[in-house]
N, C-alpha and C positions, 0 to 999 in steps of 0.2 A: 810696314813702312818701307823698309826697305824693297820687298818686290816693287812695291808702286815707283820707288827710283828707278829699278831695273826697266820696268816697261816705258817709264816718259822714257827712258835714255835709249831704248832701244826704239822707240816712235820717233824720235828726231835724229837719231842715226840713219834711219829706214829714208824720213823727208830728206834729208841730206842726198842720200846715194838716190836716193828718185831724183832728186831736182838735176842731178849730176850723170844722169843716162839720157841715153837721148830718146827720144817721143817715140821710134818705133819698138824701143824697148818695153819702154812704160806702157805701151798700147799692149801688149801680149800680157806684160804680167796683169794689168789688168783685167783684162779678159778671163786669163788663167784663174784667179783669185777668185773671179765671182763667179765661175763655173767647177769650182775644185771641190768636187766632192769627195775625199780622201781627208781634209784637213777637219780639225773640230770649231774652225771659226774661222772668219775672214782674215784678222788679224795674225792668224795662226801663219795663213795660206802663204800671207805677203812676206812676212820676217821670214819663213822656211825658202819659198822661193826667188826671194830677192838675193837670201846669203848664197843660197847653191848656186843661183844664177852667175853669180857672180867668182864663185870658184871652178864652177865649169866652163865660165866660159876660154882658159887656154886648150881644150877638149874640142867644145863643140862651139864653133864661131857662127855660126847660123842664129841668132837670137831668138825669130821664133822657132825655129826646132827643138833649140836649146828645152825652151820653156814646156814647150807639148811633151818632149822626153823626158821631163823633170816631173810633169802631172802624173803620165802614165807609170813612171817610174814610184814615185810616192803613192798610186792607188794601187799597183799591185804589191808594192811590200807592206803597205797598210794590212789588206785582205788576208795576206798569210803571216800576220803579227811579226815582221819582220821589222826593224830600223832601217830608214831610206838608205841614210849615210852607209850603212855595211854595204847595204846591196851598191852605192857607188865606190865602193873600197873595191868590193868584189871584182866589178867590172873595171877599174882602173886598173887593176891585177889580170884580170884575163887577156883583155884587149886593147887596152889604150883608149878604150872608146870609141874605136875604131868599127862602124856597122858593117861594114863586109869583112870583118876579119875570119879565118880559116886558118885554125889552125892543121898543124901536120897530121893528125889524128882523126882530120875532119869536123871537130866541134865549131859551130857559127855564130856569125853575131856578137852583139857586144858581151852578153852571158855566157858565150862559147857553148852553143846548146850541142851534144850530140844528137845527130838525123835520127839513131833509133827509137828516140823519145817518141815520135811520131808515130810511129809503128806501132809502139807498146800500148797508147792510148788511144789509138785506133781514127788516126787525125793525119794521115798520109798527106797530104794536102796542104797541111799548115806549110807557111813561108817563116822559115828560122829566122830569115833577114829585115822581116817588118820587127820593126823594134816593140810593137804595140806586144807582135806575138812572141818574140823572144825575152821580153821580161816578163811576161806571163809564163813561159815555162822556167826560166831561171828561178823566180821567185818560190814558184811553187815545189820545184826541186831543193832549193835552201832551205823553206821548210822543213819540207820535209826530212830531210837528213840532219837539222836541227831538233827536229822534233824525236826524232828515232834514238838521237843521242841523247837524250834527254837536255837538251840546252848546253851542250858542250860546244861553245864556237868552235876551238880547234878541232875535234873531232868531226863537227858537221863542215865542215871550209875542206878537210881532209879529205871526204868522202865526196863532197860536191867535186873537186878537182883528180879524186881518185889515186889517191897518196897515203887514204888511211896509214897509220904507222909513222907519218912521217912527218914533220912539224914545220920545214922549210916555206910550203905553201900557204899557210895560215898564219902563218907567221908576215909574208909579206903585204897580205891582205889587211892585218893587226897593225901594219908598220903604215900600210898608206892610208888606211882609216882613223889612225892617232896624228898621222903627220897633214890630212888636208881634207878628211871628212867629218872629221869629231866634233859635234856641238855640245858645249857646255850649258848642262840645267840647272836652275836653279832650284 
């Protein structure tokens, strides 16, 4: 009984902020929603991308950009059994969300991908700066280093940013993913 409160309340929360966005907004998520194949149901698609929509948008003011980086964002960390919200912790930590950011070490993009990634998998060519393809290697690198740690976020957050040993970096990723990417489940 109680889930069933949860969901009317979050269905008339969702009609609420829909009625209260404006029509070019509503036209993308919509779009987004019935093309999202990443999510486990329509319903799923709209509550995930209305909420992030909406906390990204001090980030990414572009609305549909916003949303196209929120799909491609949710199906590659789907694919590599990742949580969306981490990998946007992640990346509010690396770059601001910033898509041509560079850092001093040379890592690109919003995942701060380093160039030799390209090399090693044999994809010289790949553009670190399409966001489509720089969450595709961010993700798959968090995995992996997730994986290898055996599910140790700090230790895999450590190794993705190359700090092993040291807890400062995972720690601010933990800090901006509790402080504005955490969804609470029921």
């Amino acid at each position: 009984m109680l889930r069933f409160f949860f969901i009317i309340s979050i269905l008339l929360y969702n009609s609420q902020l829909l009625a209260s966005v404006d029509p070019e907004l509503r036209k993308h998520l919509k779009e987004a929603i019935n093309s999202s194949e990443s999510f486990g149901d329509r319903f799923e698609a709209e509550v995930w991308l209305v909420d992030m929509s909406a906390r990204l948008s001090r980030y990414i003011k572009n609305k549909s950009f916003r949303i196209q980086f929120l799909q491609a964002l949710h199906l590659e960390a789907s694919k590599n059994k990742l949580p969306p919200e981490m990998v946007l912790a992640l990346i509010q930590t690396e770059s601001a969300f910033q898509p041509y950011a560079i850092s001093r070490v040379g890592a690109q993009g919003y995942m701060q991908i380093m160039p030799f990634w390209r090399k090693e998998i044999g994809r010289e060519d790949d553009n670190l700066m399409d966001f489509r393809t720089n969450l595709k290697y961010g993700c798959a690198i968090l995995a992996h280093y997730l994986k290898r740690e055996k599910g140790n976020w700090t230790r895999a957050l450590a190794r993705y940013n190359g700090s092993l040993g040291k807890t400062w970096y995972p720690e601010r990723v933990m800090k901006a993913w509790k402080k504005r990417w955490f969804v609470q489940s029921i």
